[in-house]
N, C-alpha and C positions, 0 to 999 in steps of 0.2 A: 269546935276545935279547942280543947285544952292548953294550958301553958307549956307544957311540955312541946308540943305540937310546932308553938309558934316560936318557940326556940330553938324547935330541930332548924326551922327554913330560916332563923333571923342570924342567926350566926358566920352562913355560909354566905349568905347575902354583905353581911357588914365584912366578913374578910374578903369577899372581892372588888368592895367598895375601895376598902384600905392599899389593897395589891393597886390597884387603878392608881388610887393618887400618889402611891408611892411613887409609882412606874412613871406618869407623867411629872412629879417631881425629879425625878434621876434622866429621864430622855429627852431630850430636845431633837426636831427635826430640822434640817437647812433644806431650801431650795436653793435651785441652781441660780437664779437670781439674784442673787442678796447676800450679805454678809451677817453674819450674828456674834454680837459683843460678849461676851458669859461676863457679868458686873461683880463683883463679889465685895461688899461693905463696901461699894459707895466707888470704886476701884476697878480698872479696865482688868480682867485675870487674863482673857486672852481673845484672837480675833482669828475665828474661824467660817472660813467661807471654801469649804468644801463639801458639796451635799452631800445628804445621808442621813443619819441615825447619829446621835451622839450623847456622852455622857455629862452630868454636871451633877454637882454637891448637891444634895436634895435641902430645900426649907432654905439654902444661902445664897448660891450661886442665883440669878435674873440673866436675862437672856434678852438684850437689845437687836432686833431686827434691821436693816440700812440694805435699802437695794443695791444693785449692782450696777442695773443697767442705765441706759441714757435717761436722764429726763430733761421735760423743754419746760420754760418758764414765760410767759406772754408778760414782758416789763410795762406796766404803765408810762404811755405817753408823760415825755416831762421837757421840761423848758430849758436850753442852753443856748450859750451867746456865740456868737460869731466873731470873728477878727476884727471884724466892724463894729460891735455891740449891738446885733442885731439879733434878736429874739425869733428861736426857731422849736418847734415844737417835733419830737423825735419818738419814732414809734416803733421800737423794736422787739426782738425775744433772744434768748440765749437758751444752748444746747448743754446740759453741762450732767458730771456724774458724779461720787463720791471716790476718789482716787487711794485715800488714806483714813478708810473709817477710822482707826483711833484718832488721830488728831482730830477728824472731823468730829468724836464725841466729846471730847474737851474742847474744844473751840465753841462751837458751835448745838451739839446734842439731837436739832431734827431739822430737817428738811422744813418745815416753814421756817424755820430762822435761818436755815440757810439762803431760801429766797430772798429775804431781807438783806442779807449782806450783798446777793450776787446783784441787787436791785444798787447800792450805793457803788460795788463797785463796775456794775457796767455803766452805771448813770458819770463817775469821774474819768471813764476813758472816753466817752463819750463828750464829753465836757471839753474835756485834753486835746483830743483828736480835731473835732469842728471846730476850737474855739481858733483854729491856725485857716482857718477858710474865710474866705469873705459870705458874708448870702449869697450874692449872686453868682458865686464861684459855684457853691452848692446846691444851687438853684436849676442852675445850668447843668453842671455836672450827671445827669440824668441817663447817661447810659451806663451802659452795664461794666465797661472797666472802670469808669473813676466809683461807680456804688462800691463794687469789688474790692476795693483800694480801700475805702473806708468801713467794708464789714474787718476785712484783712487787718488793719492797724489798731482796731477797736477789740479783735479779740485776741490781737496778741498781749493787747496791753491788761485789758480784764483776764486772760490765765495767768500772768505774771503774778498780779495782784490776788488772784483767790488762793493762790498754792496754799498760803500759810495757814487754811482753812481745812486741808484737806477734801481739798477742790479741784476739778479739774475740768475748764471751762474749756468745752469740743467749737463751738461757735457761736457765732454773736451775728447776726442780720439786722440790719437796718428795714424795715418793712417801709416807712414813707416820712417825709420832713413834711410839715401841714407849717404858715404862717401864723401865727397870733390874729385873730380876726379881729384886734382893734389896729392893725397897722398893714393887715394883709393887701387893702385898698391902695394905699400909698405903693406897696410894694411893688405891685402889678404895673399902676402906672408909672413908675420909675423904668421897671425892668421895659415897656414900651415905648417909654423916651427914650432907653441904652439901645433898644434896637432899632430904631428907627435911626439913631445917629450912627450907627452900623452900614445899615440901609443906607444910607445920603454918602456916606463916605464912599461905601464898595460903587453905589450909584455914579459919583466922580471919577473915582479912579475908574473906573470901565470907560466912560466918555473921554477920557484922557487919553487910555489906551487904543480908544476905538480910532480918534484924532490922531495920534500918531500912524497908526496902522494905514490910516486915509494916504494922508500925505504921503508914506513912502508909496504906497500903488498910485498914488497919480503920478507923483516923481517919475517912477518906475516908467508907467506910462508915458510921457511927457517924453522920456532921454528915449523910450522906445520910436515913439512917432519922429523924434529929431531925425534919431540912425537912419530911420528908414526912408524920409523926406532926405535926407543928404546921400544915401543910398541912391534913390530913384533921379534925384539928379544928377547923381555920376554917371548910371547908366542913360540918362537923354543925352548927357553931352557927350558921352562915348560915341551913340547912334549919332548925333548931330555930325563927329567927329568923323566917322565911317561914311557916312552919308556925304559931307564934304567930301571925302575925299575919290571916290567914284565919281561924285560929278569931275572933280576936276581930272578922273583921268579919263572919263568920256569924254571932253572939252579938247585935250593938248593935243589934237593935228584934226585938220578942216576935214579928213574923212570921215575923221568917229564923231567929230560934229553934226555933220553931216546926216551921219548914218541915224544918230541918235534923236536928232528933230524928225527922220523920218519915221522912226519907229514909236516917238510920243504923237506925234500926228495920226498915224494907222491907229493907236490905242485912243488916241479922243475922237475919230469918228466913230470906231467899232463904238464908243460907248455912248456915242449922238444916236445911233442906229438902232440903238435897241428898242424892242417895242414894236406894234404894227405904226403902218401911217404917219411915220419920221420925215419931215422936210429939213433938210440941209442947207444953210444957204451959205456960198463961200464967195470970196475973192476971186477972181480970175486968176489974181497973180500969186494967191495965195501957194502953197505948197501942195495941200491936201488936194487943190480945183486942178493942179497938174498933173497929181496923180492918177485921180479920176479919170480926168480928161484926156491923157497920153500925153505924149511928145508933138 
């Protein structure tokens, strides 16, 4: 192959070369994701986050990329104090996105520095928030509305604080409070001495209550059995009452006297009687031996 030859084929080659890097100097593509900075001497020119195809100054214009979407950042466990000065170790992550890519490229410029700042500033609401709790406030506090309460206050106070970053912190979770393990031993046994004198209290007061309770049922009881012992004696001396008074008007003339011995008499031998092989043994002058006996 002659020079001629290989400058038919080297020309055509080096101008599609040239076309290429022109073209990707002058086009830039955006995803739907992200936003893109066009930098021009050092200087934000403009912020375009609409995909597609776009143009830019060839050889001047730099094209800084910044996502769109959400990203999570897993915070390093760190040490804050309590109301009490009590050393608690806090393990959480925050949810956050770029809200204001230019501010956030003067401020701040990439996403790892920005973790750094969202790192101080979730760590001082954090700080702010527990340092108003006692430990064992937070200790305790273990269900799911008082946690809520403090993801809730932690990242109202960390979005307030990144705005001026061009930040926009979506949420902030507490994932677990762990003790310092030179004081975690103390802890436990405190927090078992607090319940135990929990325990003895609620223990009292229930035997207190229980005593009370006692008493008014035996009271109860007690005024019950009276009524009804003072009851039952009204009703015997009513019958006592009724009773007296039938004898005494079987008694008032010597017929129903009379009549009345005759008919306790028939009734106490009918009841001497009963049985086979009854022997009777009476008075002659008795009443019964007259009756028996005739006239």
């Amino acid at each position: 192959m002659n020079s001629k030859s290989v400058l038919k084929w080297a020309i055509p080659i080096l101008l599609i070369i040239i076309v290429i890097t022109v073209a990707s100097s002058v086009f830039y593509t955006v995803q739907e994701n992200e936003y893109a900075l066009i930098i021009r001497f050092s200087k934000i020119e403009s912020v375009v986050d609409t995909p597609g195809l776009h143009y830019k100054v060839p050889f001047i214009d730099e094209i800084k990329y910044y996502p769109k979407t959400k990203l999570f950042y897993d915070i390093n466990p760190s040490d804050v104090l309590t109301s009490d000065s009590k050393a608690m170790s806090v393990d959480s992550f925050v949810v956050w996105r770029i809200s204001d890519p230019f501010v956030f490229y003067q401020r701040l410029g990439s996403t790892a520095y920005a973790e750094s700042r969202l790192d101080a500033v979730t760590y001082n609401a954090l700080k702010n928030i527990i340092g108003t709790f006692e430990q064992n406030a937070i200790i305790s506090s273990a269900d799911e509305k008082s946690r809520d309460y403090l993801n809730v206050a932690v990242t109202e106070q960390s979005k307030a604080n990144a705005q001026e970053f061009g930040i926009e912190v979506i949420d902030v979770k507490i994932k677990s409070f762990e003790l310092p393990t030179d004081n975690e031993q103390s802890v436990f046994r405190r927090m078992i001495s607090d319940r135990e004198r929990v325990a003895e209290f609620e223990r009292a007061e229930g035997e207190k209550e229980a005593n009370i309770i006692k008493n008014e049922v035996d009271k109860t009881v007690n005024i019950t059995i009276s009524d009804a012992q003072r009851e039952a004696e009204t009703i015997i001396a009513e019958g006592e009452s009724e009773y007296m008074k039938i004898l005494a008007e079987a008694y008032n003339t010597p017929e129903k006297e009379n009549f009345y011995r005759f008919m306790r008499g028939l009734e106490a031998l009918r009841t001497s009687l009963k049985g086979e092989k009854n022997t009777v043994i009476l008075d002659k002058d008795s009443l019964l031996a007259q009756i028996l006996i005739g006239p």
